[in-house]
N, C-alpha and C positions, 0 to 999 in steps of 0.2 A: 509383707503382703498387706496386715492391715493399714499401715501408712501409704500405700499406691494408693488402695480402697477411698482410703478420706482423700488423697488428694486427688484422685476421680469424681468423687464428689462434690468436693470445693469447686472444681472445672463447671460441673452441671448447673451449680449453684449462680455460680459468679455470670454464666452465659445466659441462665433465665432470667437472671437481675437485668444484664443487659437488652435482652428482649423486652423486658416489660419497659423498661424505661424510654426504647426506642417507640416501642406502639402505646405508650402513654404521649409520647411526644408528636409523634404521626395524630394523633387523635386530639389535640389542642391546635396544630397546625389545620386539621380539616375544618375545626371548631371554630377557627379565625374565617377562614374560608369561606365557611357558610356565611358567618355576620357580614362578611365584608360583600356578597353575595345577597343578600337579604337589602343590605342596605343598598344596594345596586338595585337592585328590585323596584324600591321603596321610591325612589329617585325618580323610577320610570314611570310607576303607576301615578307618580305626583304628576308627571310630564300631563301639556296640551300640547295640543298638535291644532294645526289649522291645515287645512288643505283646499288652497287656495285655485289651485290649478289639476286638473285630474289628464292622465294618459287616455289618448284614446286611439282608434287605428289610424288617423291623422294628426297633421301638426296643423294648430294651437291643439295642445290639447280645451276640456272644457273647463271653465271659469263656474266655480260654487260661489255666486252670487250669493246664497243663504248666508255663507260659512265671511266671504270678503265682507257686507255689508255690517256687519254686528262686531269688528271688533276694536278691541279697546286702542289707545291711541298709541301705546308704543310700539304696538305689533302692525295697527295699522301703519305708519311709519317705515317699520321695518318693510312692508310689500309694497310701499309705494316707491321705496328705493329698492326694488328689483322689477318693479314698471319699469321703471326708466332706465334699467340695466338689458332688458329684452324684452320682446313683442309678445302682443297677445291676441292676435288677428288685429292688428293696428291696418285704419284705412288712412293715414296721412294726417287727425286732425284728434283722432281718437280711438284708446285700446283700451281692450275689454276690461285688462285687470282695473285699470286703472278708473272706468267708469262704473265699473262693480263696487270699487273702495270710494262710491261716492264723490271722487274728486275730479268731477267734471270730464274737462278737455284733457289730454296729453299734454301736460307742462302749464296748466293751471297755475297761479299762483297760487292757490292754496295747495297744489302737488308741489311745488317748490319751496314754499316755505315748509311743510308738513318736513320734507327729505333734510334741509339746513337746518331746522332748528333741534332735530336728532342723528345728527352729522354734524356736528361741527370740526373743523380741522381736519376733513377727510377728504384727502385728494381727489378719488373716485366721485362723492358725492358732489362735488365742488362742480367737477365737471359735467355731469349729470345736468347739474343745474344749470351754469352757464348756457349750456346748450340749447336749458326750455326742456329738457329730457325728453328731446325729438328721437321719434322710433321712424325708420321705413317703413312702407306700408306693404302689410302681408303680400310675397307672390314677387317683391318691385327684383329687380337684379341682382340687388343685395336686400336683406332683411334679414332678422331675427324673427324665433318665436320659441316660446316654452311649450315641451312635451308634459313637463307637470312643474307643478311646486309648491309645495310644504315647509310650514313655517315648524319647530317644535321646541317650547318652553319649558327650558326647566330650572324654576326659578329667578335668579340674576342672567343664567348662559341662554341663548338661542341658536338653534341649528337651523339653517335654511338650506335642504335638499330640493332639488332640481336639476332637469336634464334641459340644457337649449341649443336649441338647432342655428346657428350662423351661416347661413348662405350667401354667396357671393360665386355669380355668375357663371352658376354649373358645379362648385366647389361647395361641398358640407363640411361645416365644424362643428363638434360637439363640447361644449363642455358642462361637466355637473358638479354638483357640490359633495359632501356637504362642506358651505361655509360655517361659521363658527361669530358670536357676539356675545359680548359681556353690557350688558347696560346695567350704569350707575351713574345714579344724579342723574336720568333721564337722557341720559348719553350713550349710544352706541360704541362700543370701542370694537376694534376688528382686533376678533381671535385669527381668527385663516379665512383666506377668500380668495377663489379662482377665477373669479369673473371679472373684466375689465383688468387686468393685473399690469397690460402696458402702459396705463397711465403712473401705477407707480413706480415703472421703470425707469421714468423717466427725468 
């Protein structure tokens, strides 16, 4: 009998060892958890955001001239090659965003050089350019326009969220982001991008 005893004991013994060892380990795993949470956090709260284009109950949405006019050159950059990717109530010779970021006319030379010289090697952007980064003019048969669009920094990466409307002759497309950039050495480099994607299908 006393030998069953202890070794009922030993059982209880060796099984709370186990438990504790298990909810020590659960509690170092939640411990990571949190930091790695924490510094997720930290990431975010570092993040700017520029909101270039706001939703409204119509297409364009409205254009925050305050927020487009003040920013610095690689972001402006970055919005001036998504002028020339979609409309912003464009009337044929000039769109909003793109007179908001100060760059004149639609396909300015200073909107083309601004796109090439933080593009380089980018097919999309090439093209863009080539073109004069001619939009249709809001309403035409076909057009474009942004519903909204947001720039957001965090650090080296950049997310540009946006929904834009493609129209062509009674037919709606939609496509939105978020795209994705890493810039280094003042260069754009494409993380992910769903806009214009036929060009580099091709």
């Amino acid at each position: 009998m006393k030998t069953l005893y202890l070794t009922f004991l030993l059982g209880i013994a060796i099984t709370l060892g186990a438990c504790n060892n298990e909810q020590q380990t659960n509690k170092q795993e939640a411990a990571s958890e949190r930091e790695d949470d924490s510094t997720h956090d930290a990431k975010i709260q570092d993040s700017v955001s520029y909101d270039l284009i706001h939703d409204t109950d119509s297409i364009p949405g409205n254009i925050h001239d305050g927020v487009a006019s003040q920013l610095k050159e690689p972001i402006k950059a970055l919005a001036a090659f998504y002028a020339a990717m979609g409309g912003s109530g464009c009337d044929g010779e000039r769109c909003k965003l793109t007179t908001a970021l100060g760059l004149g006319k639609q396909g300015s030379d200073e909107h083309k050089k601004l796109i090439a010289r933080y593009f380089p090697n980018d097919k999309v952007a090439e093209t863009v350019v080539a073109q004069d980064c001619y939009l249709r003019p809001s309403g035409a048969s076909t057009f474009s326009d942004y519903d909204y669009l947001r720039i957001q920094e965090y650090g080296d990466t950049l997310r540009v969220d946006y929904r834009l409307l493609q129209y062509t002759r009674g037919e709606e497309k939609w496509t939105e982001g978020p795209d994705l950039y890493l810039l280094k050495d003042n260069t754009f480099h494409k993380i992910k991008r769903n806009l214009w994607t036929f060009v580099e299908e091709k």
